[in-house]
C-alpha positions in Angstrom: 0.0 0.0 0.0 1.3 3.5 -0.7 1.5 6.0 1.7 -1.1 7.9 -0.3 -3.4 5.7 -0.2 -3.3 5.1 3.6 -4.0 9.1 3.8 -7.2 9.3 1.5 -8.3 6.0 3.7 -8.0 7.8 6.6 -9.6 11.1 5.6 -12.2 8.9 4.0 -12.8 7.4 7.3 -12.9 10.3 9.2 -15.4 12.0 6.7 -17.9 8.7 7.5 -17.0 9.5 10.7 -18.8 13.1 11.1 -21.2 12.4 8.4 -22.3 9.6 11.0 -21.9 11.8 14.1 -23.8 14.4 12.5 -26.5 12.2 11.7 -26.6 10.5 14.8 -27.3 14.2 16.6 -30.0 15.6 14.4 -31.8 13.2 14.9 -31.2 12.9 18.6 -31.0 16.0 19.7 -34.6 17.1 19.0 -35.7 13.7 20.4 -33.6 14.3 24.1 -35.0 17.4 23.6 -38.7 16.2 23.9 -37.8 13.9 26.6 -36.6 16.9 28.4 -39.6 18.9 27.7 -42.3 15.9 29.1 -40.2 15.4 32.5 -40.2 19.2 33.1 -44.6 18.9 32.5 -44.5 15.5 33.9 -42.4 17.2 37.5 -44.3 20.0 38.0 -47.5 18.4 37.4 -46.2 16.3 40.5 -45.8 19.8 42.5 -49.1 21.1 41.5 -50.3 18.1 42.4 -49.0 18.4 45.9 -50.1 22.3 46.2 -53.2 21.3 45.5 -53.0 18.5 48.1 -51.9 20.5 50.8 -54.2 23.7 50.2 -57.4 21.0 50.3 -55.8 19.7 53.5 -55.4 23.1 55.2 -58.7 24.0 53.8 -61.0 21.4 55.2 -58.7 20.9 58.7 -59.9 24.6 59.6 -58.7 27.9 61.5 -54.8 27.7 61.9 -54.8 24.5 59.8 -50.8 25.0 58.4 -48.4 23.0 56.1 -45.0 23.2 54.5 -43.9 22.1 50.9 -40.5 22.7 50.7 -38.3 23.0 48.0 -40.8 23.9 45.5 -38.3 23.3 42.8 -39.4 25.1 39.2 -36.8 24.4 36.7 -38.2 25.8 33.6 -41.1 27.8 32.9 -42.8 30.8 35.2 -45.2 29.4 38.2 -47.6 32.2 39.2 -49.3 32.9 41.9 -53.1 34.5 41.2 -54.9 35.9 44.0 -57.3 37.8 41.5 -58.3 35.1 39.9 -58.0 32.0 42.7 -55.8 30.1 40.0 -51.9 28.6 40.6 -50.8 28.0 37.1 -47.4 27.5 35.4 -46.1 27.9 31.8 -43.4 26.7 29.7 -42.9 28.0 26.0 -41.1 24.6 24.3 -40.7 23.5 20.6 -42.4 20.4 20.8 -46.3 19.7 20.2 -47.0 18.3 23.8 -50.5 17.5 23.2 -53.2 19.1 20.5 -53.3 22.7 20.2 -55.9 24.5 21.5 -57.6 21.6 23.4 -58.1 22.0 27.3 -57.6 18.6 29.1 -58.1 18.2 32.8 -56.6 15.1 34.7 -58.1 15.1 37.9 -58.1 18.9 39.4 -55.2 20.0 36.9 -55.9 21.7 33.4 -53.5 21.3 30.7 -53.6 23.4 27.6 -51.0 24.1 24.7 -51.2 26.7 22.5 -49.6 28.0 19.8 -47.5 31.2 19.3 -47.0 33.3 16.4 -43.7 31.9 15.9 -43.5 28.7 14.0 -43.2 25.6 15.6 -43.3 26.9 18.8 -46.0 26.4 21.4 -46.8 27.6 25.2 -48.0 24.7 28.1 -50.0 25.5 30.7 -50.9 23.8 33.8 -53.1 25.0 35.8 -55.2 24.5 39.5 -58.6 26.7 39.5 -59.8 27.4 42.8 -62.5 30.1 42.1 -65.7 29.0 43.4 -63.5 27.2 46.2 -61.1 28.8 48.3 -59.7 32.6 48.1 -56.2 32.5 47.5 -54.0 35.3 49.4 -50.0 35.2 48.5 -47.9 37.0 50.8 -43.6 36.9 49.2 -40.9 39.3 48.9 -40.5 37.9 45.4 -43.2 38.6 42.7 -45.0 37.2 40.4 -43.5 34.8 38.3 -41.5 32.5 39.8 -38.9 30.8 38.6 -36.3 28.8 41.1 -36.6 26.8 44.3 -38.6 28.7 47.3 -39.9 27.1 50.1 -43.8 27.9 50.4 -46.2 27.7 53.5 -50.1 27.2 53.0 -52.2 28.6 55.9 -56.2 28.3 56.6 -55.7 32.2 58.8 -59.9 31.5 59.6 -61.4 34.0 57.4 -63.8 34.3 54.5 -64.6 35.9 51.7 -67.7 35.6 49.8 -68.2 32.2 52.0 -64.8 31.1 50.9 -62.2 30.2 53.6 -59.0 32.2 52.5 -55.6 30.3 52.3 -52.3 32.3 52.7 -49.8 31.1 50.3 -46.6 32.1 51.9 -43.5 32.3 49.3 -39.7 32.3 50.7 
């Protein structure tokens, strides 16, 4: 073999090489991507879950009636905190198509809802707990609306009502 030969084998090799590489990550990249996305909806459904939990809890137990959930641990996407509107919901804007556009589901208490935004290919999940007709929801933080981050948050039944609704204190820290 000449030694000319052994270099075009070798840049011909290393040319499959990155073709191959190359292949191998476009096609995984949006896919690790996607699992990313469902195990960020798939863990903070799991908090919201356990908000909800504990505000039933502290709702039902009566006056003083307290609990802890700590960390609250938001990775991606903005949790907020509505007191106007009795609602804790959370958003995430992600590139992959999470469930049907436009279509409200509900899986127990929890609302899910993906939408899409002007830019292509691009779409905005929401989760989120409605307490309206329920319970009035009072946040007290020195951090505001949205949230992003670990906090620790308290949930407290203080004994009052409005509109014949007990009134839980979400407390952010």
């Amino acid at each position: 073999m000449k030694l000319g030969e052994v270099w075009v084998s070798a840049v011909l090799y290393l040319a499959l090489g990155l073709i191959l590489i190359t292949i191998v990550l476009a096609a995984g990249i949006p896919l690790i991507n996607k699992i990313r996305d469902r195990n960020t909806v798939a863990q903070t459904k799991d908090i919201l879950f356990v908000l909800d939990k504990n505000i039933r809890t502290v709702a039902s137990e009566g006056t003083g009636s307290k609990r802890y959930v700590s960390p609250v641990n938001i990775d991606a996407g903005e949790l907020v905190f509505d007191s106007d509107q009795d609602r804790l919901s959370w958003s995430m804007t992600t590139s992959n198509k999470l469930a049907e556009p436009s279509l409200t589901l509900q899986e127990g208490v929890l609302f899910l809802r993906l939408d899409e935004t002007p830019i292509s290919d691009e779409y905005k999940v929401n989760l989120w707990l409605d307490y309206l007709n329920l319970y009035d929801l009072f946040m007290v933080s020195d951090f505001s609306n949205p949230f992003s981050g670990t906090y620790s948050l308290s949930i407290e039944n203080n004994g009052t009502y409005a509109n014949g609704r007990p009134t839980i204190v979400l407390r952010v820290a």
